[in-house]
DRENKE-376189 format. One record per residue: residue number from 1; residue in three letters; x, y, z of N, C-alpha, C in turn. Coordinates in Angstrom, 2 decimals. Atoms other than C-alpha are relative to their C-alpha. Layout:
<recs>
   marba   lodo        nX        nY        nZ       caX       caY       caZ        cX        cY        cZ
     NUM    ALA         X         Y         Z         X         Y         Z         X         Y         Z
...
</recs>
This chain:
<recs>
   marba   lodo        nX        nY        nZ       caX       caY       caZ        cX        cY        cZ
       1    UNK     -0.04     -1.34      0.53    -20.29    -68.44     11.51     -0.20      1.03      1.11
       2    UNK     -0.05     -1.69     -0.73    -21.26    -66.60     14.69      0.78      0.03      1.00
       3    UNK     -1.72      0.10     -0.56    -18.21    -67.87     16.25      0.93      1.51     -0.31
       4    UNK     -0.94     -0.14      0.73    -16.52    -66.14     13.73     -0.11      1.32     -0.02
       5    UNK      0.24     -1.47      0.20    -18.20    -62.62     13.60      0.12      0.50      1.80
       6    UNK     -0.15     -0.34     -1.12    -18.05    -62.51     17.36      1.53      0.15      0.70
       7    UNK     -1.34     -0.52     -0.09    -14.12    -62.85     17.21      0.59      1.35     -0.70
       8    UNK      0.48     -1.18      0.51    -14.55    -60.23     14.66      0.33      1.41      0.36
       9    UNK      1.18     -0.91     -0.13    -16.61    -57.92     16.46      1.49      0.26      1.38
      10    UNK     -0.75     -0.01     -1.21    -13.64    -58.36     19.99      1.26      0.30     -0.42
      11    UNK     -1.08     -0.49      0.41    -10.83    -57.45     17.17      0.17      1.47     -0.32
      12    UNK      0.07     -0.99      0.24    -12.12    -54.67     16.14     -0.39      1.27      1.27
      13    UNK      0.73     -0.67     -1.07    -13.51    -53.60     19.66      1.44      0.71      1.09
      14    UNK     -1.39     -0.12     -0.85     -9.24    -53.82     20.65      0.41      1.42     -0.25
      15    UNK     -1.03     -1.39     -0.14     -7.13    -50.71     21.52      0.75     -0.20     -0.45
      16    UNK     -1.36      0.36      0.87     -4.48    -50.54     19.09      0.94      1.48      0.60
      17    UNK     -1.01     -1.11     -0.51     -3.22    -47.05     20.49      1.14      0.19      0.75
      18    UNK     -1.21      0.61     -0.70     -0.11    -46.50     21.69      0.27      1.19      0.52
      19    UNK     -0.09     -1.18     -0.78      1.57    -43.64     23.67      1.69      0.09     -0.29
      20    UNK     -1.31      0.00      0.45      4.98    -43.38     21.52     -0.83      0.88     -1.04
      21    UNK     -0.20     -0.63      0.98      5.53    -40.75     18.53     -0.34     -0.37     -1.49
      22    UNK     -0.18      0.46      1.82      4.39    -41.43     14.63      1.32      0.11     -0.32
      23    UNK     -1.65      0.44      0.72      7.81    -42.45     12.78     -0.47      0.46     -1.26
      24    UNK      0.11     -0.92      1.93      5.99    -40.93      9.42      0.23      0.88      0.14
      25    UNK      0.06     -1.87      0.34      7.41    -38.44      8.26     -0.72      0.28     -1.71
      26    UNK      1.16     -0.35      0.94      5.17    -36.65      5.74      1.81      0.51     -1.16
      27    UNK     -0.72     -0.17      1.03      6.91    -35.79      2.02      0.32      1.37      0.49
      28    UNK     -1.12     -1.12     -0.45      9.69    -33.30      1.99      0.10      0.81     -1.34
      29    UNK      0.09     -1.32      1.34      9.64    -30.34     -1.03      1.64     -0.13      0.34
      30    UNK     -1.45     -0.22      0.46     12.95    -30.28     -2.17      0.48      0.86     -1.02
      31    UNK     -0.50     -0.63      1.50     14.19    -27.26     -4.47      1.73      0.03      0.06
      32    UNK     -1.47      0.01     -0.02     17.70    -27.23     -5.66     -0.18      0.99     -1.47
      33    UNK     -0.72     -0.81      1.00     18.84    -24.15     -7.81      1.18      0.15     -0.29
      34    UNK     -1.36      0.22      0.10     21.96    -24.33     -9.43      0.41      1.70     -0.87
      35    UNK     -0.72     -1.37      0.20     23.63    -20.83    -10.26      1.65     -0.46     -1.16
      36    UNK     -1.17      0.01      0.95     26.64    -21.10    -13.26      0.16      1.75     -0.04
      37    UNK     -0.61     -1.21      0.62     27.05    -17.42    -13.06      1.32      0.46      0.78
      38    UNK     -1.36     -0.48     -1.13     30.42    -17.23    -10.89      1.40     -0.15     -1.01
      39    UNK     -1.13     -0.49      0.85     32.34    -17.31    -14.43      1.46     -0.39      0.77
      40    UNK     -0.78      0.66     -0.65     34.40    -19.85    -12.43      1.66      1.06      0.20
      41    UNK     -0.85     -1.21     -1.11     36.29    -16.55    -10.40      0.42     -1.11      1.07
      42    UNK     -0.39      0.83     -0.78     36.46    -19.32     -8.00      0.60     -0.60      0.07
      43    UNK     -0.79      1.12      0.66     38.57    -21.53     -9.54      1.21     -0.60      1.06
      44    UNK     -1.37      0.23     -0.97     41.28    -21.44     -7.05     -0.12     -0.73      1.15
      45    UNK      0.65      0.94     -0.77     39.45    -22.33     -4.49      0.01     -1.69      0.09
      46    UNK      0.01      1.74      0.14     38.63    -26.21     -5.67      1.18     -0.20     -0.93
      47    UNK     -1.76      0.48      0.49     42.33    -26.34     -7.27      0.85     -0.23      0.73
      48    UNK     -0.94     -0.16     -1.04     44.21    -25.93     -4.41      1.21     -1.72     -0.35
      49    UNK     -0.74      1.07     -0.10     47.20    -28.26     -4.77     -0.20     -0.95     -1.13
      50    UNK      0.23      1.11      1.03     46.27    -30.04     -8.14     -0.03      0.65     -1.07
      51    UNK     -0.79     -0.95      0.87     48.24    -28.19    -10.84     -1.37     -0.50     -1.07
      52    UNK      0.72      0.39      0.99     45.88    -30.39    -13.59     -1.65      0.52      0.32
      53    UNK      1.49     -0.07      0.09     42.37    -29.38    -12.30     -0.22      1.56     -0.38
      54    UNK     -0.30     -1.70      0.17     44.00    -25.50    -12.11      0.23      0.37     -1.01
      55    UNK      0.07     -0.20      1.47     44.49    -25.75    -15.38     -1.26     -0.20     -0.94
      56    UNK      1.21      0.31      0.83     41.33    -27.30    -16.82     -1.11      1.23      0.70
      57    UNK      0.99     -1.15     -1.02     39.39    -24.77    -14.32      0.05      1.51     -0.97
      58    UNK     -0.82     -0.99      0.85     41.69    -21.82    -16.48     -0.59     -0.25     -1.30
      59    UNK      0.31      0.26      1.45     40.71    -23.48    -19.92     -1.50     -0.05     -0.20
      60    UNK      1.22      0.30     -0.14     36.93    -23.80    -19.03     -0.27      1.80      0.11
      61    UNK      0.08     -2.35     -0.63     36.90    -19.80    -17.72      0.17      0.31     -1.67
      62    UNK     -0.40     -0.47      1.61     38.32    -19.12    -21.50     -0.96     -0.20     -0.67
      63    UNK      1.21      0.34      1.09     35.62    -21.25    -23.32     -1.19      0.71      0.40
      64    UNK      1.60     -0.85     -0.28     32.76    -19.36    -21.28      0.24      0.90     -0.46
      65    UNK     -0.30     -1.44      1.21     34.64    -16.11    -22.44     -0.64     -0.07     -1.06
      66    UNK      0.40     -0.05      2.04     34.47    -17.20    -26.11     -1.22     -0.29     -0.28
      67    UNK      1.72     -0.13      0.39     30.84    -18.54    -25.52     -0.52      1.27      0.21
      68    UNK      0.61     -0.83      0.19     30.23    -15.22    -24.33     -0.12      1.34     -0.92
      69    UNK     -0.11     -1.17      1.23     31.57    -13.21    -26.89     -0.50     -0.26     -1.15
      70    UNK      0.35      0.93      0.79     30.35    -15.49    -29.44     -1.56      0.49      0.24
      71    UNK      1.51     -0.38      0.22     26.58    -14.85    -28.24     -0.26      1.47     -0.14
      72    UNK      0.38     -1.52     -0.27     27.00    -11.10    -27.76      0.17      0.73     -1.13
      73    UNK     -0.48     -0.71      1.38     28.64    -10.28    -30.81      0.28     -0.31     -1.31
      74    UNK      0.30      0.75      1.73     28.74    -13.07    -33.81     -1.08     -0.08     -0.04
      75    UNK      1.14      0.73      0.24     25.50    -14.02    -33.36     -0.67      0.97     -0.84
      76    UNK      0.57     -1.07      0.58     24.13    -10.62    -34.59      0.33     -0.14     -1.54
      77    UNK     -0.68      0.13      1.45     26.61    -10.84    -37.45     -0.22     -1.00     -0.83
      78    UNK      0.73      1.12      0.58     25.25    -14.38    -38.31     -1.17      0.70     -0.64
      79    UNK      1.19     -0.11      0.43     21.68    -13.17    -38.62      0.29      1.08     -1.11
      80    UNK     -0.02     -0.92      1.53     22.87    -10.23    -40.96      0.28     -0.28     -1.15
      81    UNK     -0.31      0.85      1.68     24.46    -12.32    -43.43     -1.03     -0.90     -0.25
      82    UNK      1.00      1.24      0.32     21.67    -14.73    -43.24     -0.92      0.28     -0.76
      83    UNK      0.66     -0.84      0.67     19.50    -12.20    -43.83     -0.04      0.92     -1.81
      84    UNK     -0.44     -0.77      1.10     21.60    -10.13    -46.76     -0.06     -1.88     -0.84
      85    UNK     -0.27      1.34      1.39     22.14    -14.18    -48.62     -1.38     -0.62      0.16
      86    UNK      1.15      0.78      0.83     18.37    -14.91    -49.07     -0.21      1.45     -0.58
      87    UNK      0.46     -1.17      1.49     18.07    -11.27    -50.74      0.57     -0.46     -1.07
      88    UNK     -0.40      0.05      1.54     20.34    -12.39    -53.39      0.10     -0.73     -0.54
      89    UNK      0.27      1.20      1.11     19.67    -14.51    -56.37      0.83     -0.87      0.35
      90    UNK     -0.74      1.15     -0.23     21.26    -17.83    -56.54      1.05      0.13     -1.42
      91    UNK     -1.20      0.16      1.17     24.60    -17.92    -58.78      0.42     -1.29     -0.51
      92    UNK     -0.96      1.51      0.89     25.70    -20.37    -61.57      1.23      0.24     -0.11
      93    UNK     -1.80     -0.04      0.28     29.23    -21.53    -61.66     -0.22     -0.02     -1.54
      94    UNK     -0.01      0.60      1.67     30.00    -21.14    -65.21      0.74     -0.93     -0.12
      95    UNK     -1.04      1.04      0.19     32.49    -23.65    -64.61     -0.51     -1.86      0.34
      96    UNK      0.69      1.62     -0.45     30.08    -26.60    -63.47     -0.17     -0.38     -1.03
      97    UNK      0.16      1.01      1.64     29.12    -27.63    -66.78      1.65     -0.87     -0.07
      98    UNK     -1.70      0.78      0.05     32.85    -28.88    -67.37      0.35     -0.95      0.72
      99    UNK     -0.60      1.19     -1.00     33.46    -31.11    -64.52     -0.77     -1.20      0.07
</recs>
């Protein structure tokens, strides 16, 4: 045993230092913001030469249109009818009995 603590005692007593650079590199923060507001104006750009992407690029531009007219200006009109059809009573068909 005092073999054993005396090899030990001559491992721990070694120079492990070295006279080269740490290779850690410490953690890296990474933000990535992604921006959709360019209302793909760009379009031409990543089409160049590929009639089918210049087209789906064209048909995508349209649907953001209609999403944006859709939030700016039905949506209001939704909530008013939503609003005006719980003011008013609930109607019987007179015609349900029959069927």
């Amino acid at each position: 045993m005092d073999n054993l603590s005396i090899q030990v005692e001559k491992l721990i007593s070694l120079d492990l230092s070295h006279d080269i650079p740490s290779a850690d590199v410490g953690p890296i923060s990474l933000n990535y913001v992604a921006s959709f507001d360019s209302n793909f104006e760009d379009y031409g750009a990543f089409a160049t030469g590929m009639n089918q992407f210049l087209e789906e690029s064209i048909a995508i531009k349209k649907l953001n249109e209609i999403k944006r007219e859709g939030i700016e200006e039905h949506c209001c009109l939704l909530y008013t009818w939503r609003s005006i059809t719980r003011a008013l009573p609930n109607i019987t068909d007179p015609y349900q009995s029959e069927m």
